[in-house]
C-alpha positions as CSV (number, residue, x, y, z in Angstrom):
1,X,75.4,79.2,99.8
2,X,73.7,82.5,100.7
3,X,71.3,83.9,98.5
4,X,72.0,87.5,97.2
5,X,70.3,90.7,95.7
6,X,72.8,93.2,94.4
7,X,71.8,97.0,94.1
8,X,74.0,99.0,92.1
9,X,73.6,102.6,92.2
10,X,75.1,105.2,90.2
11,X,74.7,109.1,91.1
12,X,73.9,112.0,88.4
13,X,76.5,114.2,90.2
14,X,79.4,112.0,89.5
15,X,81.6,113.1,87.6
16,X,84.3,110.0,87.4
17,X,84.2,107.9,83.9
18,X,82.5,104.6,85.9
19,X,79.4,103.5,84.0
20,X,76.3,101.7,86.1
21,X,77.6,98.5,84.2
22,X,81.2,98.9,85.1
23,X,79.8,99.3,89.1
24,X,77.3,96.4,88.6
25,X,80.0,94.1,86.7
26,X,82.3,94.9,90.3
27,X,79.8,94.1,93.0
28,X,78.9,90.8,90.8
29,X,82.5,90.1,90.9
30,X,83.4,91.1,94.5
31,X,80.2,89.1,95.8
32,X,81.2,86.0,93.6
33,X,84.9,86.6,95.3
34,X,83.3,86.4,99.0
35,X,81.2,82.8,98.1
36,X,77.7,83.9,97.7
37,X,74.7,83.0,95.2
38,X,73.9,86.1,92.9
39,X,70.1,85.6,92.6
40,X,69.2,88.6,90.8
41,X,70.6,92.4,90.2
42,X,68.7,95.3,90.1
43,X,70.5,98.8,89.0
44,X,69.3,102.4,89.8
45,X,70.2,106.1,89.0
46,X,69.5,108.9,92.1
47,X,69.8,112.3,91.9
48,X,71.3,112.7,95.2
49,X,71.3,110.0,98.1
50,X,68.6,110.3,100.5
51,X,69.2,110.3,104.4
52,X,66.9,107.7,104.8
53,X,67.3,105.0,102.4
54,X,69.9,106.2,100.4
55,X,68.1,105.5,97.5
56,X,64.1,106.8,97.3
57,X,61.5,105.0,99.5
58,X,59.6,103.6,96.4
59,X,62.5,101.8,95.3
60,X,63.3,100.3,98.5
61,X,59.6,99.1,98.5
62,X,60.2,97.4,95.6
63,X,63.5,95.9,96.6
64,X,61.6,94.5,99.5
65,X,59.2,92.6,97.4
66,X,61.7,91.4,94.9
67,X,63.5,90.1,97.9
68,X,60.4,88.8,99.4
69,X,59.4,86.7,95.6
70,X,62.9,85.2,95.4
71,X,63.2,84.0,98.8
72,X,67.2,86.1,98.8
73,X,68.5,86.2,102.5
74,X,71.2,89.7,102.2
75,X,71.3,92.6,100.1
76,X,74.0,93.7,98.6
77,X,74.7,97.7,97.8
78,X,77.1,99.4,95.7
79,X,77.7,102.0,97.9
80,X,78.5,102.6,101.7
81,X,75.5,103.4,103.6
82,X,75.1,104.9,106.8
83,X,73.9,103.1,110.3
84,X,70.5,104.7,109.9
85,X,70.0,104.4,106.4
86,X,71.5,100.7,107.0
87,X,68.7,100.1,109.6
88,X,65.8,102.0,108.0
89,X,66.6,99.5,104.8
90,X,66.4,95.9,106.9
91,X,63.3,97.8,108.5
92,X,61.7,97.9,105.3
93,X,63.1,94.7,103.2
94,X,63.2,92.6,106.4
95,X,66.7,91.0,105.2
96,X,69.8,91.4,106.1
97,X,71.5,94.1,104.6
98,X,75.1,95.5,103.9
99,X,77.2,97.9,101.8
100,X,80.0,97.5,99.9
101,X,82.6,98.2,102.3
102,X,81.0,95.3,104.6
103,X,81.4,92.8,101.2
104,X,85.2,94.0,101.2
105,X,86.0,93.5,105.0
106,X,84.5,90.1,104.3
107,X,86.5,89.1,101.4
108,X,89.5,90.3,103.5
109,X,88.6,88.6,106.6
110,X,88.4,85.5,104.2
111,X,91.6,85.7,102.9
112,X,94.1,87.1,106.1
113,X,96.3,83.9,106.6
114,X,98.8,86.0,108.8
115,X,98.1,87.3,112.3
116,X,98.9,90.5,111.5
117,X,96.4,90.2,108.4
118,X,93.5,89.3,110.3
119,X,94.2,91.9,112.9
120,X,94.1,94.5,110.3
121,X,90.6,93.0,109.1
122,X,89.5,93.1,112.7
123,X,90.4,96.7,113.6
124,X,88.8,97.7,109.9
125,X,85.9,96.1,111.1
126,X,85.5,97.2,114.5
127,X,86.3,101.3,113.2
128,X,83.8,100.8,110.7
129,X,80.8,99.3,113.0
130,X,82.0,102.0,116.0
131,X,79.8,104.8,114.7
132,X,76.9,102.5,113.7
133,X,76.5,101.5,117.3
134,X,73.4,104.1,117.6
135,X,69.9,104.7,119.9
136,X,69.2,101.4,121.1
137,X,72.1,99.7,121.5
138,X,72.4,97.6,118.1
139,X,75.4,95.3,118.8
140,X,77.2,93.2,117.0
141,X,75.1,90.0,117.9
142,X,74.1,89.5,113.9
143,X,77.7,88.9,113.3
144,X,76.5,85.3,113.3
145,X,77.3,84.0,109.7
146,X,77.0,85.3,106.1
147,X,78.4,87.8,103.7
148,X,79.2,90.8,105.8
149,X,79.6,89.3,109.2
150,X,82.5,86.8,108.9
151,X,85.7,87.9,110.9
152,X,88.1,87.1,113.3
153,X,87.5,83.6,115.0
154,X,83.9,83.7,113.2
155,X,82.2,84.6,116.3
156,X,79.6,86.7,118.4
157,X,81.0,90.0,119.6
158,X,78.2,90.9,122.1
159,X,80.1,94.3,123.5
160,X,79.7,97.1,124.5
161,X,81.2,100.4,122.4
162,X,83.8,101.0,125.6
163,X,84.9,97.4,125.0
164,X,84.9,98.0,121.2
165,X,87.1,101.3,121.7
166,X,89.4,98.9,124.1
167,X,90.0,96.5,121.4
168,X,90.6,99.0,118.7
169,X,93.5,100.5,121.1
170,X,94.9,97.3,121.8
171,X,94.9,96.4,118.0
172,X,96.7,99.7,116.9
173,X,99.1,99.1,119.5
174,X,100.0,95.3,118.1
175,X,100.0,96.2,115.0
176,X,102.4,99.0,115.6
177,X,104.7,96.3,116.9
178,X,104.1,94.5,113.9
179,X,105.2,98.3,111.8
180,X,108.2,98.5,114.4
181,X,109.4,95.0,113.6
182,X,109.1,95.3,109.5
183,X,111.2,98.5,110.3
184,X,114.1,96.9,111.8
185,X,114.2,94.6,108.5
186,X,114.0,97.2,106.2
187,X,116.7,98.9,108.3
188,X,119.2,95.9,107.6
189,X,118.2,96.0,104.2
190,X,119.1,99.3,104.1
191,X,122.7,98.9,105.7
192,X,123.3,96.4,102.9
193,X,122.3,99.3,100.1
194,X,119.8,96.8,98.6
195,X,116.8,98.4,96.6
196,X,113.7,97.6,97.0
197,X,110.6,97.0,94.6
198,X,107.4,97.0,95.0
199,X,104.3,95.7,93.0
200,X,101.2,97.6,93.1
201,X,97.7,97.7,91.1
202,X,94.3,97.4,91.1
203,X,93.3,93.9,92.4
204,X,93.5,90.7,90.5
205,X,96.0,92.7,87.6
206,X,98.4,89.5,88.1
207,X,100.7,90.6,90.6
208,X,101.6,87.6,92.7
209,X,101.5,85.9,89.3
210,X,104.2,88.6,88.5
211,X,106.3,87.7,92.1
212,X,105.9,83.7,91.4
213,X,107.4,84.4,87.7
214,X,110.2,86.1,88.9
215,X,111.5,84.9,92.1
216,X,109.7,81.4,91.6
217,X,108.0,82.3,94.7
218,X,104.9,80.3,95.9
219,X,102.3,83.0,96.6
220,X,99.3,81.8,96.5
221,X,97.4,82.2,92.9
222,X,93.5,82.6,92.5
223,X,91.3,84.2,90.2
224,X,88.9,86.5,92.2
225,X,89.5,89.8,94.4
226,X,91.8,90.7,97.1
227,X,93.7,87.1,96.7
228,X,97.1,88.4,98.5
229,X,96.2,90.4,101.8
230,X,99.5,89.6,103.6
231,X,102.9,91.0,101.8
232,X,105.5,89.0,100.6
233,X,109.3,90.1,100.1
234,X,111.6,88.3,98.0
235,X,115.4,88.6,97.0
236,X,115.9,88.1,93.6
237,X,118.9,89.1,91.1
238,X,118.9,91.6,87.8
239,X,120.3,90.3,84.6
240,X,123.9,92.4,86.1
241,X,123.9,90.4,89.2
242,X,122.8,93.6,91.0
243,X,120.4,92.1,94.4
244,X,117.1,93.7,94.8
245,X,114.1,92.9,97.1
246,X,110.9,93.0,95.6
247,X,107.5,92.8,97.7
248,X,103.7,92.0,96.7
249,X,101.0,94.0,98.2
250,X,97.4,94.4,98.4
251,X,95.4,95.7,95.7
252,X,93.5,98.2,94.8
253,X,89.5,98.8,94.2
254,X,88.1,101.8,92.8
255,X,86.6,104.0,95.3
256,X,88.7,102.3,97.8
257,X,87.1,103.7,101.0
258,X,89.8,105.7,102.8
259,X,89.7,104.3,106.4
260,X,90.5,100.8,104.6
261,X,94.1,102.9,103.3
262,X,94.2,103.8,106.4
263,X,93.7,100.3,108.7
264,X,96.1,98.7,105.7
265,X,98.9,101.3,105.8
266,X,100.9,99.1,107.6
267,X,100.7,96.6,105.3
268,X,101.5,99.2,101.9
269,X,104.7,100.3,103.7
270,X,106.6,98.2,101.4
271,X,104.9,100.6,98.7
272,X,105.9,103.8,100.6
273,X,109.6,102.7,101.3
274,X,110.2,101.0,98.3
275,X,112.6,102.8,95.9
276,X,110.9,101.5,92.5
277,X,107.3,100.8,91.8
278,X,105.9,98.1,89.2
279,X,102.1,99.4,88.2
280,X,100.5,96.4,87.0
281,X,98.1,96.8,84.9
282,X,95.7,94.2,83.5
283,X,95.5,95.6,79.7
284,X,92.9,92.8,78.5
285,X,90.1,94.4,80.8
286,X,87.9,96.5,79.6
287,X,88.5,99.6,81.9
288,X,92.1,99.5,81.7
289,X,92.3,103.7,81.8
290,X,89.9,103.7,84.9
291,X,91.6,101.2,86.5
292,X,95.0,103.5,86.3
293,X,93.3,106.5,87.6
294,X,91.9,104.2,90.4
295,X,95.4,103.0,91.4
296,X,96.9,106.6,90.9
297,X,94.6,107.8,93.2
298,X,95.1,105.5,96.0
299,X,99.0,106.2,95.4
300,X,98.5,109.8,95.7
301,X,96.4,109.2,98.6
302,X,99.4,107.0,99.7
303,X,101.8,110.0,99.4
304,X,103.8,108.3,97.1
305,X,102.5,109.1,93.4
306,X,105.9,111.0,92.2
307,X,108.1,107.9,93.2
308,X,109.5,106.2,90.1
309,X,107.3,104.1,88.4
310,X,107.4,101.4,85.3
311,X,104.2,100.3,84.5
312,X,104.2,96.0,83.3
313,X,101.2,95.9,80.7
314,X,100.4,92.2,82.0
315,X,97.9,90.0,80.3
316,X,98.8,90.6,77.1
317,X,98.6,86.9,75.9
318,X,94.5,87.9,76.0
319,X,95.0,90.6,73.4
320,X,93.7,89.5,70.1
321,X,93.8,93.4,68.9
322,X,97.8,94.4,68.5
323,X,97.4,98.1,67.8
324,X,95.2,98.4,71.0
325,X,98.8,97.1,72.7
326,X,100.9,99.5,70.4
327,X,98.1,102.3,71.6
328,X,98.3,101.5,75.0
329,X,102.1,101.3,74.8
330,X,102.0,105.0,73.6
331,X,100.1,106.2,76.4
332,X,101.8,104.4,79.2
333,X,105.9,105.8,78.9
334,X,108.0,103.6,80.4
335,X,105.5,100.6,80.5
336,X,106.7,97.2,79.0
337,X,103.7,94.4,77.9
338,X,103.9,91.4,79.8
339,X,102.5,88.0,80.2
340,X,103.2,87.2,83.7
341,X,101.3,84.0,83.6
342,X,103.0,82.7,80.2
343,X,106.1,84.3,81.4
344,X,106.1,86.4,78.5
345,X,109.1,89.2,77.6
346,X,110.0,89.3,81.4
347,X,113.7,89.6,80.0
348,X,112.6,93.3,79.1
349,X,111.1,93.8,82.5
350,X,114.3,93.0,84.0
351,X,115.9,95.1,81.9
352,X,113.8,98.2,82.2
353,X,114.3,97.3,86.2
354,X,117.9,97.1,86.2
355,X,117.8,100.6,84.0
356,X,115.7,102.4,86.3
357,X,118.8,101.5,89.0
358,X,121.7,102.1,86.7
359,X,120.3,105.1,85.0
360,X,122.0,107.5,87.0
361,X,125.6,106.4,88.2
362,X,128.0,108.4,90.4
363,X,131.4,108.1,89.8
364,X,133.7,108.6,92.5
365,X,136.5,107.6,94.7
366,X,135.9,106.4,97.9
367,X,138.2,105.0,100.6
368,X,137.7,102.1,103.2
369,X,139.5,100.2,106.0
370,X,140.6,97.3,105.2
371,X,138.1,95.9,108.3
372,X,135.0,96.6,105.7
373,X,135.6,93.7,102.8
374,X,132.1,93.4,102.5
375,X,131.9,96.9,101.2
376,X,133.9,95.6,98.2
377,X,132.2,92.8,97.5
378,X,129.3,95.3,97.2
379,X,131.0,97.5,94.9
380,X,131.7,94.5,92.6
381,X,128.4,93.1,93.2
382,X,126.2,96.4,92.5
383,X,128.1,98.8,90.8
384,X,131.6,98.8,88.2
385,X,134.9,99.0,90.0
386,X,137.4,100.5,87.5
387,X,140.6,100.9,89.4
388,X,141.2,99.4,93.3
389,X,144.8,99.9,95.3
390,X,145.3,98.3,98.6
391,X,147.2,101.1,100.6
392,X,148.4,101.1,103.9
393,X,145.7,103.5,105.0
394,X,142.9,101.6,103.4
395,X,141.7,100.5,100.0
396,X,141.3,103.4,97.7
397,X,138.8,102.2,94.7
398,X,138.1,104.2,92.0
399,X,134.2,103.3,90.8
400,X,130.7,103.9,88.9
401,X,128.0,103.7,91.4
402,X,124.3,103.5,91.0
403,X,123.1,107.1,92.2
404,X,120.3,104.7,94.5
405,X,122.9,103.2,96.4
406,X,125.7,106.0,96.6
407,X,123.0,108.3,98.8
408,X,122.0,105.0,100.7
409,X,125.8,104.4,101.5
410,X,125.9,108.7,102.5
411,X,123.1,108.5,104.7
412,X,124.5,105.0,106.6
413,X,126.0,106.3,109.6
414,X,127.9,103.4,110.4
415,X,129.7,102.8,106.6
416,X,130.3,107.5,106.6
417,X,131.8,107.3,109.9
418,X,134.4,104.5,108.2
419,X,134.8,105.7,105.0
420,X,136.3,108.8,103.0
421,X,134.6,109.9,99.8
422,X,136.6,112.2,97.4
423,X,134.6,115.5,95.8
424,X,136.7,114.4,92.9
425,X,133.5,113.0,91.5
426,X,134.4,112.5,87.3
């Protein structure tokens, strides 16, 4: 097991609500996630990150002996360093060193099962070493083994950066294949006016937990970070018999570094398309508030921050303290509490689902060829069919529609090119 120093480092001129502990407790738990031995953690506050070493030259020395003493073989920072202040460090300490993102594009690489998965880890890596390729040439040859250095096929990528940028163009252009084929699903899905759902939060909040409860789904379940990596979509059916599809994504990390949003955007589509987002948030943890404000920010970043939103206070069964629940009920609207893993109150969660969808219902008269039956099945299925008459001309129905799928059905070309629609909305 390697052997790890962790250095977390907190600046003056932050101005988020992240204490040093909150930063150390993260790296420990991140660094436990990726397999590694924590030997011994060492915190510091700067003033303002130096170009050199990031943090001041006397700490480093000291770093470098404490490294030297316990016999550690990487360090681990809290923050993202530069190439030169990345080289100047393993100058000085003589051990391998890497920054947080590296310890998350390792915990990735760890956990891509899919090949699209571990092609977004590779491009991720690749964009992120591109620009640390400096002076002398320093390739990728200490991509041997370790924290930091595990990705695709585990091996050696002695290249040059022409070859890099070759692979980074061939990657975006698989994985756009891979965006292009997800379209065409969510396409059919579309034609068939089902809504979708989406689970998002900060990572290890319980959301596959969430996606096994209700669609008795068999996404894989550990405790640690960054778990689920690849998306899953499942059907499942509100308490009204109404069909939705609801998808697990990847979660979310405070300070999540932008060009990781970026090289996983592919994979969040599910978030952006979705027409009903489920925040879940782990309530039991300490920074429950700063976790919120972490996920909002990726979802603004994301684009996608004013889309409906119920938020599932999960956990809950940890809660020995009630009124922090009623507390955090009152400054979460539309948030139900939860217990994914003891399947706790999901019947609510359901419910508050199925409102979300049924909240705004357009009542109208529509009518269809007899050739599209499966449009009434739909309208039994998804809304409340009040008055039907089989006419020569077509079947004239009379109905209460759920406003979500009355604009899907107007902006199908196929179904408004076969259908009539009265204005006689009531």
């Amino acid at each position: 097991m390697e052997k790890t120093l962790l250095v977390s480092i907190k600046l003056k001129s932050e101005r988020d609500n992240w204490r040093l502990e909150d930063i150390a407790e993260e790296l420990e738990e991140l660094t436990l996630t990726a397999g590694a031995e924590i030997v011994e953690h060492i915190s510091c506050i700067c003033e303002r990150p130096t170009p050199n070493f990031f943090i001041g030259k006397g700490k480093t020395e000291e770093i470098a002996l404490l490294a030297e003493k316990l016999n550690v073989d990487t360090i681990i920072f809290s923050r993202d360093l530069s190439g030169t202040q990345q080289r100047n460090l393993e100058e000085v300490i003589r051990r391998k060193t890497i920054d947080r993102t590296q310890l998350i594009l390792d915990i990735f690489a760890h956990h891509a099962k899919s090949p699209e998965g571990k092609m977004q880890v590779e491009l991720a890596q690749l964009e992120y070493l591109l620009p640390r390729l400096v002076g002398k040439g320093l390739i990728l040859s200490r991509l041997g083994g370790g924290i930091g250095t595990r990705g695709p096929g585990e091996q050696k990528l002695e290249v040059d950066r022409r070859r890099i940028r070759r692979r980074i163009d061939k990657l975006k252009a698989d994985l756009k294949n891979f965006s292009l084929h997800r379209f065409v699903t969510r396409k059919k899905r579309k034609e068939k006016l089902i809504p979708s759902v989406a689970l998002v939060g900060y990572t290890n909040a319980g959301k596959s937990t969430l996606l096994n409860a209700l669609t008795h789904a068999a996404q894989p379940v550990a405790q640690g970070m960054f778990t689920t990596l690849d998306p899953l979509v499942k059907k499942m059916i509100l308490p009204n018999g109404q069909h939705i599809i609801i998808s697990d994504t990847v979660g979310f990390l405070h300070n999540l570094p932008h060009h990781l949003i970026q090289a996983f955007k592919a994979t969040l589509e599910e978030a952006i398309e979705a027409d009903l987002l489920i925040h879940v948030l782990d309530v039991s943890h300490p920074r429950v508030y700063e976790r919120n404000l972490a996920v909002m920010s990726v979802l603004k970043e994301l684009n996608i921050e004013n889309k409906p939103l119920l938020v599932a206070l999960n956990k809950i069964d940890l809660l020995d303290d009630k009124m922090w629940l009623e507390r955090l009920k009152g400054d979460f609207p539309h948030s139900v509490p939860i217990s994914a893993k003891l399947k706790q109150n999901l019947d609510n969660l359901l419910l508050e689902i199925q409102k979300n969808f049924l909240l705004k219902m357009k009542h109208l008269e529509i009518v269809i060829p007899h050739s599209r039956m499966d449009l009434v099945d739909l309208f039994y299925r998804e809304g409340k069919v009040e008055k039907i008459d089989y006419q020569q001309k077509g079947i004239k129905i009379k109905l209460s529609l759920p406003e979500i799928l009355f604009h899907k059905l107007l902006h199908n070309k196929e179904i408004e090119n076969n259908i009539g629609i009265s204005n006689n909305f009531y």
